[in-house]
DRENNU-819109 format. One record per atom (N, C-alpha, C, O): residue number from 1; x, y, z; atom name; residue in three letters. Coordinates in Angstrom, 1 decimal, padded with zeros to 4 digits. Atoms other than C-alpha are relative to their C-alpha. Layout:
// residues N
resi, c1, c2, c3, name, resn
NUM, X, Y, Z, CA, Ala;
...
//
This chain:
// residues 74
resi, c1, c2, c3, name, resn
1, 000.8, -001.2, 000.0, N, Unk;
1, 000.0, 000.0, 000.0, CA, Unk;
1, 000.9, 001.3, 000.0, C, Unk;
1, 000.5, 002.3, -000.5, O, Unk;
2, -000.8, -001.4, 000.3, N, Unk;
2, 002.9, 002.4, 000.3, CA, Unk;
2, 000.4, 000.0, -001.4, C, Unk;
2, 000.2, 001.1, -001.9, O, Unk;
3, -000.5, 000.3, 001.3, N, Unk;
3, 004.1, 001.5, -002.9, CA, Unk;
3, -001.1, 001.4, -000.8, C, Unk;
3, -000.7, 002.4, -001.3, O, Unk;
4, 001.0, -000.9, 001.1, N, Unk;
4, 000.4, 003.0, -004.4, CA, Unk;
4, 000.4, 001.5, 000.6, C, Unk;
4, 000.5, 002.4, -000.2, O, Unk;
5, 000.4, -001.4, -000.5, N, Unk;
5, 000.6, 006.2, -002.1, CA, Unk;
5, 001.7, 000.8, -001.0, C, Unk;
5, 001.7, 001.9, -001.6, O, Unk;
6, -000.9, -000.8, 000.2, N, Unk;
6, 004.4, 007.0, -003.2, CA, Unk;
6, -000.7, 000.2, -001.6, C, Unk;
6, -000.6, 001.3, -002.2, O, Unk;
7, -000.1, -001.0, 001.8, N, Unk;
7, 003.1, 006.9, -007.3, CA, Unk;
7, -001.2, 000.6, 000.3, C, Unk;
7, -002.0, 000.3, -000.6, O, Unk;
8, 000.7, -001.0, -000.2, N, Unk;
8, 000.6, 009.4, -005.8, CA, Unk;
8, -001.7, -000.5, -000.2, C, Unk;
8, -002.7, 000.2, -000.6, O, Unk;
9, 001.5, 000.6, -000.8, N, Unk;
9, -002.7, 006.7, -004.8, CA, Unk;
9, -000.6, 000.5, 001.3, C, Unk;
9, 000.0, 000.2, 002.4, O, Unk;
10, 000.7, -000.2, -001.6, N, Unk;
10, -005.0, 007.9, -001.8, CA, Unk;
10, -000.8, -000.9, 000.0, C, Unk;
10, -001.4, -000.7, 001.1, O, Unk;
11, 000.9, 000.4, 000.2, N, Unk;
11, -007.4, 005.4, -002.6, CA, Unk;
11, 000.8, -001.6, -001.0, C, Unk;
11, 001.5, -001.7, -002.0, O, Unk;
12, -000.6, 001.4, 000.7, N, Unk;
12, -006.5, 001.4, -003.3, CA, Unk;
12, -001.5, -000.8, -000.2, C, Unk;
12, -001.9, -001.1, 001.0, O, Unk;
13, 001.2, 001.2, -000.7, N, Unk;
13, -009.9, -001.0, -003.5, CA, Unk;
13, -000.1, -001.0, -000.6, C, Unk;
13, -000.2, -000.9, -001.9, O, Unk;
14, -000.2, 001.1, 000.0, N, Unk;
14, -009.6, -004.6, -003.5, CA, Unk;
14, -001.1, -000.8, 000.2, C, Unk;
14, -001.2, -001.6, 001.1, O, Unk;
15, 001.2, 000.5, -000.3, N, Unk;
15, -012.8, -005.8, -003.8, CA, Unk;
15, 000.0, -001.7, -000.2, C, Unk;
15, -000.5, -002.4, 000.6, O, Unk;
16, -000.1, 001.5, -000.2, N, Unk;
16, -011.8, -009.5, -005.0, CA, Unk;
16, 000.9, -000.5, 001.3, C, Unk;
16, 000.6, -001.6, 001.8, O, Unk;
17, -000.8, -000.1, -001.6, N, Unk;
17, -009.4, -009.4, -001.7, CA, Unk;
17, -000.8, -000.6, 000.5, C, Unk;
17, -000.8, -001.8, 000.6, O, Unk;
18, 000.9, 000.1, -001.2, N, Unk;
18, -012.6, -008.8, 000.5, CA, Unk;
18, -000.7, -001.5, -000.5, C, Unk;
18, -000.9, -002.4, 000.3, O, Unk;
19, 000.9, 001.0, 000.4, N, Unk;
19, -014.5, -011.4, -001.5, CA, Unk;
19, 000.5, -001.3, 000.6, C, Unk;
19, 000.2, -002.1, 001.5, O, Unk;
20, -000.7, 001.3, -000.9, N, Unk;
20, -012.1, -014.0, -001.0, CA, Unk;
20, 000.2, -000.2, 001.2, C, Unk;
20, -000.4, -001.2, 001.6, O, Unk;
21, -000.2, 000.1, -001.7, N, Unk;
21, -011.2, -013.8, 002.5, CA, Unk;
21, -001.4, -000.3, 000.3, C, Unk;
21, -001.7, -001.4, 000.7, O, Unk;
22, 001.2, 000.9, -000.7, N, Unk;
22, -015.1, -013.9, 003.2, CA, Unk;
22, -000.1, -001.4, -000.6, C, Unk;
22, -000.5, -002.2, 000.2, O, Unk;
23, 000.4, 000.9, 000.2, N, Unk;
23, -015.4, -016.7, 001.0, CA, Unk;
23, 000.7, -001.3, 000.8, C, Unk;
23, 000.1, -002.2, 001.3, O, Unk;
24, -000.9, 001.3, -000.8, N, Unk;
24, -012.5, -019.1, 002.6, CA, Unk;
24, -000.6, 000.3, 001.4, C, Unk;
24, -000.8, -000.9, 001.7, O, Unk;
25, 000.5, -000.1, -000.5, N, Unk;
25, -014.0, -018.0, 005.9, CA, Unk;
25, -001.3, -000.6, 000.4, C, Unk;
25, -001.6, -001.0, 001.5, O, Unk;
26, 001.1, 000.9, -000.1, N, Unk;
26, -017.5, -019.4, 004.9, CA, Unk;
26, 000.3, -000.9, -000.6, C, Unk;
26, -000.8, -001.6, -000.7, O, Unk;
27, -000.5, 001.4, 000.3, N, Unk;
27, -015.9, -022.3, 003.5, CA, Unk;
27, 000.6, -000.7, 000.9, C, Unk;
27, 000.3, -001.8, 001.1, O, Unk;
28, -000.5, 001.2, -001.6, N, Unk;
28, -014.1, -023.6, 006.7, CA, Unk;
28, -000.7, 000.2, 000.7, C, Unk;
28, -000.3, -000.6, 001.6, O, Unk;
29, 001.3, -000.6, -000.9, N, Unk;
29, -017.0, -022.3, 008.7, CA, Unk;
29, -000.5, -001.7, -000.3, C, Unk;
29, -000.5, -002.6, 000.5, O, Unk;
30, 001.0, 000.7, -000.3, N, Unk;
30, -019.0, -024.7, 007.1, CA, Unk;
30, 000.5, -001.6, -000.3, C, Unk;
30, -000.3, -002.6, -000.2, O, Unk;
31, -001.0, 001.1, -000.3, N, Unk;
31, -016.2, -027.4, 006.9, CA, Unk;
31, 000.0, -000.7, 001.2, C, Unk;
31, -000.1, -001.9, 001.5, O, Unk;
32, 000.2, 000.4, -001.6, N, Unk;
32, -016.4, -027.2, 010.5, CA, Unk;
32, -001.4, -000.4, 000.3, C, Unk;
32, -001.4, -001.4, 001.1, O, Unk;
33, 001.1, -000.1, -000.1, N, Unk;
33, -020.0, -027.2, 010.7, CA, Unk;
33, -000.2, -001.6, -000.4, C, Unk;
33, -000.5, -002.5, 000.5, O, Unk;
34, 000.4, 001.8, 001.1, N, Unk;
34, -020.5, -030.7, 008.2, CA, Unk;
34, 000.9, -000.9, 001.1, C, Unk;
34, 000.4, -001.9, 001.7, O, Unk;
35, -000.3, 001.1, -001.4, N, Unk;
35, -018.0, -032.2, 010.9, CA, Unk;
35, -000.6, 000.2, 001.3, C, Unk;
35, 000.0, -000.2, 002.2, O, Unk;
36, 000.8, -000.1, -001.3, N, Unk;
36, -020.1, -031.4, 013.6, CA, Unk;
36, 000.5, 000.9, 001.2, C, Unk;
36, 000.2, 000.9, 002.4, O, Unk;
37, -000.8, -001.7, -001.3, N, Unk;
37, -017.7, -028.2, 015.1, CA, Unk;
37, -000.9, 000.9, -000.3, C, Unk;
37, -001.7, 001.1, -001.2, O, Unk;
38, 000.2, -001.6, 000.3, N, Unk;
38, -018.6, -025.1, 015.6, CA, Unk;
38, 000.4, 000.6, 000.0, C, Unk;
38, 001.0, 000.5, 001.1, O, Unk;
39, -000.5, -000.7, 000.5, N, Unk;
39, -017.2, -022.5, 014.3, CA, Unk;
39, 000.5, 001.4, 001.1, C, Unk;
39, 001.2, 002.3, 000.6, O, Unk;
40, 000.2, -000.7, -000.9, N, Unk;
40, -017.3, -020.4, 017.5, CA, Unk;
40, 001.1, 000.7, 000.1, C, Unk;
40, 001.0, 001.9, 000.2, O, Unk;
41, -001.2, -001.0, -000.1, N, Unk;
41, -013.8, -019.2, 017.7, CA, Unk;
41, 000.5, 001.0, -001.3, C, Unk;
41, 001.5, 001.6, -001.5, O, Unk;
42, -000.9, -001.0, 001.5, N, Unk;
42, -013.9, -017.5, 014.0, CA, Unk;
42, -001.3, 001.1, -000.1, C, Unk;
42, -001.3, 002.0, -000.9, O, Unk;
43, 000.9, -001.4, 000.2, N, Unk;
43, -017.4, -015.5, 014.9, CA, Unk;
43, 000.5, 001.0, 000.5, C, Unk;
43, 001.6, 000.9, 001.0, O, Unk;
44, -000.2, -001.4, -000.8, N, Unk;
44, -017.3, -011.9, 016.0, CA, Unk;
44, -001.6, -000.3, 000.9, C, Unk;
44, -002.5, -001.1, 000.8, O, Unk;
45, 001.4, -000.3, -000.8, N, Unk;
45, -019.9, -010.7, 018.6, CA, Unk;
45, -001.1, -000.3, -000.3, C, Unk;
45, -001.3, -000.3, -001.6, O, Unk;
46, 001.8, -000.3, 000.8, N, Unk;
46, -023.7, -011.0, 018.1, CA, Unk;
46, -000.3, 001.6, 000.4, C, Unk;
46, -001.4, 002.0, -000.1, O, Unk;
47, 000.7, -000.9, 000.0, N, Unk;
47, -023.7, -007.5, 019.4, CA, Unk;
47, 000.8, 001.3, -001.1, C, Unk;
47, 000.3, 002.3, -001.5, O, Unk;
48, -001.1, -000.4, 001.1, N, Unk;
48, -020.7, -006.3, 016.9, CA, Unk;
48, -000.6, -000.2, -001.2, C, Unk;
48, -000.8, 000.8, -001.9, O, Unk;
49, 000.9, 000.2, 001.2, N, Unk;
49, -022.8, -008.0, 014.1, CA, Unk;
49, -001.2, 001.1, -000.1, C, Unk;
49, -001.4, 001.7, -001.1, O, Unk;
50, 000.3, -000.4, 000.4, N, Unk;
50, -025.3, -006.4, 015.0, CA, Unk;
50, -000.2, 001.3, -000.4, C, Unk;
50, -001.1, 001.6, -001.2, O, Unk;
51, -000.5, -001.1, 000.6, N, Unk;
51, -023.8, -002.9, 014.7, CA, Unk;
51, 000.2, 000.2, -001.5, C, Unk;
51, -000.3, 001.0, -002.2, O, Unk;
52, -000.5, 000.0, 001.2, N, Unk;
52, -021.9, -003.8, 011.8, CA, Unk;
52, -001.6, 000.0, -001.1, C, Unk;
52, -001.9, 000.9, -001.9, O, Unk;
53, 001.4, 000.2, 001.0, N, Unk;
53, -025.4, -004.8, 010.0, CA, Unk;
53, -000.8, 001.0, -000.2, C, Unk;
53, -001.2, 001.3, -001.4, O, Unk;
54, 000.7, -000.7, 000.1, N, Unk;
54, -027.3, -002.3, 011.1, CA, Unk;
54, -001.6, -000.4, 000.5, C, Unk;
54, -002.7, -000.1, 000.0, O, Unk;
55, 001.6, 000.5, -000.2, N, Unk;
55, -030.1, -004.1, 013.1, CA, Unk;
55, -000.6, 000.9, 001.1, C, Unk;
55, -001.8, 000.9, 001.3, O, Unk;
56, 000.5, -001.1, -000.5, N, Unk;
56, -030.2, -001.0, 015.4, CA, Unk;
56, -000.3, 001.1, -000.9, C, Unk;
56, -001.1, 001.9, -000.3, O, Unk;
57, 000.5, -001.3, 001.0, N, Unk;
57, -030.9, 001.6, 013.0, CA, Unk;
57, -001.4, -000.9, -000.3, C, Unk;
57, -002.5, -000.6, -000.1, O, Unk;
58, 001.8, 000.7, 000.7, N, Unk;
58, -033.8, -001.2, 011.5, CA, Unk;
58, -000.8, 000.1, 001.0, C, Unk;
58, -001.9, 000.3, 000.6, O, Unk;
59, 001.0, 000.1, -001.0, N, Unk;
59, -035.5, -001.4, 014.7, CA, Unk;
59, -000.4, 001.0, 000.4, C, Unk;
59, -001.5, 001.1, 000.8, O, Unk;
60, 000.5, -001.5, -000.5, N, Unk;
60, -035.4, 002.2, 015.5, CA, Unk;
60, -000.8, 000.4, -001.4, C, Unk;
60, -001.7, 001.2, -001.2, O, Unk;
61, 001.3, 000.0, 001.7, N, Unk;
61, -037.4, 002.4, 011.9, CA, Unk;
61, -001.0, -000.7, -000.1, C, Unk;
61, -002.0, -000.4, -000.8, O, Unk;
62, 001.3, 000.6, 000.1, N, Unk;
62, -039.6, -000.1, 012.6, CA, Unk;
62, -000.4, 000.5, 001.1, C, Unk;
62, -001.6, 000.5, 001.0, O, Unk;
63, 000.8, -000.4, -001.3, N, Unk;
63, -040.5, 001.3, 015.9, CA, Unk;
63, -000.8, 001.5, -000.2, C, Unk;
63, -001.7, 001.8, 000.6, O, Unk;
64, 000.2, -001.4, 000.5, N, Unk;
64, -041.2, 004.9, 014.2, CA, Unk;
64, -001.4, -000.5, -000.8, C, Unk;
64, -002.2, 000.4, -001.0, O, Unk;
65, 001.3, 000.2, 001.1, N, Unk;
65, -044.0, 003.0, 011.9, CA, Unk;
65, -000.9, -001.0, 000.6, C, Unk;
65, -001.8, -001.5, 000.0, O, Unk;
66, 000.7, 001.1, -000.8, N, Unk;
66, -045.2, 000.4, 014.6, CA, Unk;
66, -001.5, 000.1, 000.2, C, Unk;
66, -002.2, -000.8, 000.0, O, Unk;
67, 000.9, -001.1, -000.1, N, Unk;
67, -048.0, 003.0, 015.3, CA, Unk;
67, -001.0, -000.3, -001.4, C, Unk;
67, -002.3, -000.4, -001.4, O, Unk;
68, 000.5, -000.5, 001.3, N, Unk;
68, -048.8, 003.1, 011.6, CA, Unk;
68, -000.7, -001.7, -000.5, C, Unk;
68, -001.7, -002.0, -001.1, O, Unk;
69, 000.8, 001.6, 000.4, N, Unk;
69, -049.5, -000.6, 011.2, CA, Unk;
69, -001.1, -000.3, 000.6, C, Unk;
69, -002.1, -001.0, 000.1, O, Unk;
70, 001.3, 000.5, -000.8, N, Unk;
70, -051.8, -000.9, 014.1, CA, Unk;
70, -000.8, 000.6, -000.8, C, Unk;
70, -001.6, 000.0, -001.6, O, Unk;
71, 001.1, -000.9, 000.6, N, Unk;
71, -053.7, 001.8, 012.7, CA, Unk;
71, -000.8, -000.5, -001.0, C, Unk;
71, -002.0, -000.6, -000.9, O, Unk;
72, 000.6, 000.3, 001.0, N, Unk;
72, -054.3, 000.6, 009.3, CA, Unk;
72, -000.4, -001.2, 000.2, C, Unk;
72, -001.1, -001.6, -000.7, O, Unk;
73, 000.7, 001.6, -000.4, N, Unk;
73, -055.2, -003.1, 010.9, CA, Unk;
73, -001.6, 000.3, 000.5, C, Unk;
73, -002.5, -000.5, 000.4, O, Unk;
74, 001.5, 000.3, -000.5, N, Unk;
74, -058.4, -001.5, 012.5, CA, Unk;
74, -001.2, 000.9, -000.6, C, Unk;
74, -002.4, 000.7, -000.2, O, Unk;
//
């Protein structure tokens, strides 16, 4: 990565990189899995996930229209 910044890169993106690494990741995941391990030492958090995801922002959006559903049910 220094290499790109000295011929004057700010900006590198490696999108087959990212791809790969998740894929070998869910490929021994589920290597482990078919032998009957679990995979437990290669998760991250469940509350990290669900940051990363974004399942707080969705619930704070579904809670904003929760109101709106009842309504139209009656």
């Amino acid at each position: 990565m220094g290499r790109l910044h000295e011929l004057g890169f700010n900006l590198a993106i490696f999108p087959l990189t990212l791809l790969s690494a998740a894929m070998r990741a869910i490929s021994e995941s589920l290597a482990a899995m078919k032998m009957e391990r679990h995979p437990a030492d290669r998760l991250m958090g469940f509350d990290d996930l669900k940051r990363i995801v974004g399942f707080d922002a969705y619930y704070e959006a579904e809670s904003r229209y929760d109101g709106a559903r009842k309504d139209a049910a009656e």
